[in-house]
N, C-alpha and C positions, 0 to 999 in steps of 0.2 A: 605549197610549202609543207602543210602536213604530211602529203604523202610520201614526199620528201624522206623528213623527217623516220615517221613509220618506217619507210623501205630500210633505212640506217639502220635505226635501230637491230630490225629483222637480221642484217645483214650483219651487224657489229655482234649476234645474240647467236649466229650461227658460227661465226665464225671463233667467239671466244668457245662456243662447242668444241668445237675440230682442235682447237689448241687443248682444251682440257682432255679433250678424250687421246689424243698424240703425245700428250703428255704422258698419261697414265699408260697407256698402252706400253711405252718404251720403259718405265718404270716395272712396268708386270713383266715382261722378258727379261728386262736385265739386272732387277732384283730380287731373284728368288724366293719366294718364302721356304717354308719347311726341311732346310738344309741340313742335310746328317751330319752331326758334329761327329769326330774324328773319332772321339771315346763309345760313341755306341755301337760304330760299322763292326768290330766286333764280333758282337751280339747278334747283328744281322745277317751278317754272313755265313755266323757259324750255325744258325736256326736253319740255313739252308743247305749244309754242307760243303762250303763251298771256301772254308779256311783253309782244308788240308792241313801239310806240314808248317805251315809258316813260324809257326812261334818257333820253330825249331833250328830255323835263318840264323845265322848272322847279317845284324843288321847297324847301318851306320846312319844316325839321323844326317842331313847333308840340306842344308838350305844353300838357296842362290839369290842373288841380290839382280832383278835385271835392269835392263839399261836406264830405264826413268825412275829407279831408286827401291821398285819395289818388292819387297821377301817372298820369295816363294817358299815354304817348307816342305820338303821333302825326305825318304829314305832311299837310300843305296843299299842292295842286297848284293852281295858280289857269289860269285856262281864259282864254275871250274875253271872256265876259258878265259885268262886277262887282257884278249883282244874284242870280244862277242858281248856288245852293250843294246841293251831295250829299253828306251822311255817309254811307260805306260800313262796314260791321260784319262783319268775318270768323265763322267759324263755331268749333265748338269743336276745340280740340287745334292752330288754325294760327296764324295773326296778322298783321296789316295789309297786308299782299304779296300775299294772298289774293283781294285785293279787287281788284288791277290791271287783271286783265282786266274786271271790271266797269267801273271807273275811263276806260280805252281808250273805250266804249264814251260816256258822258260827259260825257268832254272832248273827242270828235268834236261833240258834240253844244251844246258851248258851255258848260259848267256847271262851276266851279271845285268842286274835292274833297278831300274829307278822311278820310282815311283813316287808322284808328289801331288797337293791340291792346288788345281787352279786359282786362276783369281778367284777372288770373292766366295769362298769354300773354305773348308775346312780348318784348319788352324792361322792361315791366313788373313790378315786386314780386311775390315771391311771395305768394299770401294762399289766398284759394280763388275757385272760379269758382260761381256764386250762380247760373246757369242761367235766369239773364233778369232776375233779382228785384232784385239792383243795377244790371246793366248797363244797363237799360231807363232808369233816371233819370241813370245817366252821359250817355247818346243826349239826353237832355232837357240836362241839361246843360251838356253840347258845344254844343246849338243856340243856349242861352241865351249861351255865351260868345262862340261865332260873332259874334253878332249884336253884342254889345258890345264886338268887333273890326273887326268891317266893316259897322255899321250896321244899325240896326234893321229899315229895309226890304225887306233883305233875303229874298230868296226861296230857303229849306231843302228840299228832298226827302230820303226817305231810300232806301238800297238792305242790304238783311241777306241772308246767306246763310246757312242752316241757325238755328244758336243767334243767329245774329246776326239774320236775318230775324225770329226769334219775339222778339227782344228788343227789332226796330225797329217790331214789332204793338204790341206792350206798352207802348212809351214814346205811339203813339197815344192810350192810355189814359190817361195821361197830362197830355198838352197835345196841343191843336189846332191848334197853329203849323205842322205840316207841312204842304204841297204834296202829295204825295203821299209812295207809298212801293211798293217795286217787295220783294216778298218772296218771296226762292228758299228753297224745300224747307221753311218754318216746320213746327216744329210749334207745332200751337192748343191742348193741352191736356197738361202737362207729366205728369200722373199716367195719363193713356192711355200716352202713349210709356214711361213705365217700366214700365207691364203688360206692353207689349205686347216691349219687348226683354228684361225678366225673364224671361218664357216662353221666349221665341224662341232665346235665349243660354243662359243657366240653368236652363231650365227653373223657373221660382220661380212658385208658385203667384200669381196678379196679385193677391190681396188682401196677400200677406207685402211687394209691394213699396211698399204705403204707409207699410211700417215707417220705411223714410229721410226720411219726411216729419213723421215725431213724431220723431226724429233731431233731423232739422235745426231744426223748431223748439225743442228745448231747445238745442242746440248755439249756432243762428243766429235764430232768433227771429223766423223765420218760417217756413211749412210748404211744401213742392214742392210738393206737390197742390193747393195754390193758385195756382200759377205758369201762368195760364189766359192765352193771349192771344186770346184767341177772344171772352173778356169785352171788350176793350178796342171792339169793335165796338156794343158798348150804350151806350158814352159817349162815341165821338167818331161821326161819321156824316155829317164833311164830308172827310176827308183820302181823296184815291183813292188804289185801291190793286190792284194787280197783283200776282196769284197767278204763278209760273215753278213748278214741280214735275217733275222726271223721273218718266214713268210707270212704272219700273219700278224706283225705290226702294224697298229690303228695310227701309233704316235708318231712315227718317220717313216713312213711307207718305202714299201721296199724301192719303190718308182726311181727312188735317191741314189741308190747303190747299181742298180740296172743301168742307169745313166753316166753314174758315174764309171762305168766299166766299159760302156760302149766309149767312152772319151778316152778312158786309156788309151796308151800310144804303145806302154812297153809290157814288158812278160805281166799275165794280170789274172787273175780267178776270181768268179762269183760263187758263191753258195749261201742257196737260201734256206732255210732250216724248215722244217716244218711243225706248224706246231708252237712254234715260237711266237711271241708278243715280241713289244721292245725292252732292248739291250737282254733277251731271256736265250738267246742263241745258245749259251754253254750250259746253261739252267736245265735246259732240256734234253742236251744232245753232247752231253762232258767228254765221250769217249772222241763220238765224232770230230768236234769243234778241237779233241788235239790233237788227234790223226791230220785233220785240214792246214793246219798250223804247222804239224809240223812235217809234213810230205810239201806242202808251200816251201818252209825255207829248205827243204834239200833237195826241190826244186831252181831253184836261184844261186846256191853254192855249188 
């Protein structure tokens, strides 16, 4: 009976382990600490040259309410063209200021933009960040509100960088409304990348990090390990799309963007930078990264 007993325990001791540490885990993904509040990106950007002209925009602040009630805050920078629209997607831990130097890029280019912070970022409510699995239908439904702001005919691209890039794959999957889509550093397989930084950081065996994914489904009521945007290529297979990847990112290995390109189905480009960390593509290679962007879109039109 003791051992019984004993065996329980051990077992009741290991397994409130796995719950506390499944817990915590999905909490450390999906709530960020050290998030750039909106007022210092700034500062940030401009320390690295990478503001440009922007203060010198017209610019409309433009929030969106979406479908489960929540504010997105956002700007509208309108350009030349009143048909040539780009939602840009910051990445994780920054928020919509992120995206300016892409933005520069753009609106040289004739294409009015909108730029805004995801969940759980920047001027937005606190909640949690869902790591593509919301944000991907907010990207849908920013385009759908676009469009019944300035017309239906309108012509959408998207641009993501990091979480944003894997969340503007994913809204692919989605709907086929986009033009294209230009995606820096994505990752294509959300339960690869937690293998592969569990190890890398933690050391955490890569099968314990699927723990946050039975987590999140009872939590959030959906699983990470499903958060694939690599899939999103087997159901749309007309939107182009443009790989950007620093070669020599530790954080979302390029492995993400090579895969995701070989899944392509329609008109697609890779380029890996060299020289580059993550999300540092344009950091290091400004002239390149808008030669690449913009030979892509007059490739496609």
């Amino acid at each position: 009976m003791k051992i019984l007993l004993i065996i329980f325990i051990v077992l009741f001791v290991i397994l409130l382990v796995l719950v506390v540490f499944s817990v915590g885990l999905l909490r450390f993904v999906t709530l960020p600490k050290n998030r750039v509040p909106v007022d210092k990106a700034p500062e940030i950007e401009k320390s690295k040259d990478l503001w440009g002209p922007y203060d010198s925009y017209e610019k409309v602040e433009m929030n969106f309410t979406m479908d489960d009630g929540y504010l997105i805050h956002g700007t509208y920078i309108p350009s030349g063209d009143d048909n040539k629209f780009v939602i840009i997607t910051h990445g994780y831990t920054y928020n919509r200021l992120g995206g300016v130097k892409y933005l520069n890029i753009f609106h040289e280019l004739g294409y009015n933009a909108y730029i805004y912070d995801i969940r759980h970022h920047g001027d937005n409510a606190d909640c949690y960040c869902s790591m593509g699995y919301k944000e991907s239908r907010d990207i849908v439904n920013i385009a759908r509100l676009l469009r019944e702001k300035f017309g239906r005919e309108i012509s959408i691209g998207l641009h993501g960088e990091s979480l944003g890039a894997a969340s503007s794959i994913l809204a692919l999957g989605l709907d086929e409304c986009f033009e294209f889509c230009v995606a820096d550093c994505p990752f294509t397989d959300l339960s690869v990348l937690l293998e592969d930084l569990g190890w890398s950081w933690f050391h955490i065996p890569k099968p314990l990090s699927h723990l946050a994914s039975i987590a999140s489904q009872i939590v959030h009521g959906y699983r990470l390990d499903r958060i694939r945007p690599i899939d999103s290529f087997k159901k749309n297979t007309t939107t182009a799309v443009c790989f950007i990847h620093g070669a020599d990112d530790k954080f979302i290995l390029p492995k993400h963007s090579k895969a995701g390109y070989e899944a392509c189905q329609q008109y697609k480009e890779i380029h890996l930078i060299s020289g580059a960390g993550h999300a540092e593509s344009y950091l290091y290679a400004r002239q390149e990264y808008h030669n690449i962007v913009s030979k892509f879109l007059e490739a496609i039109y």
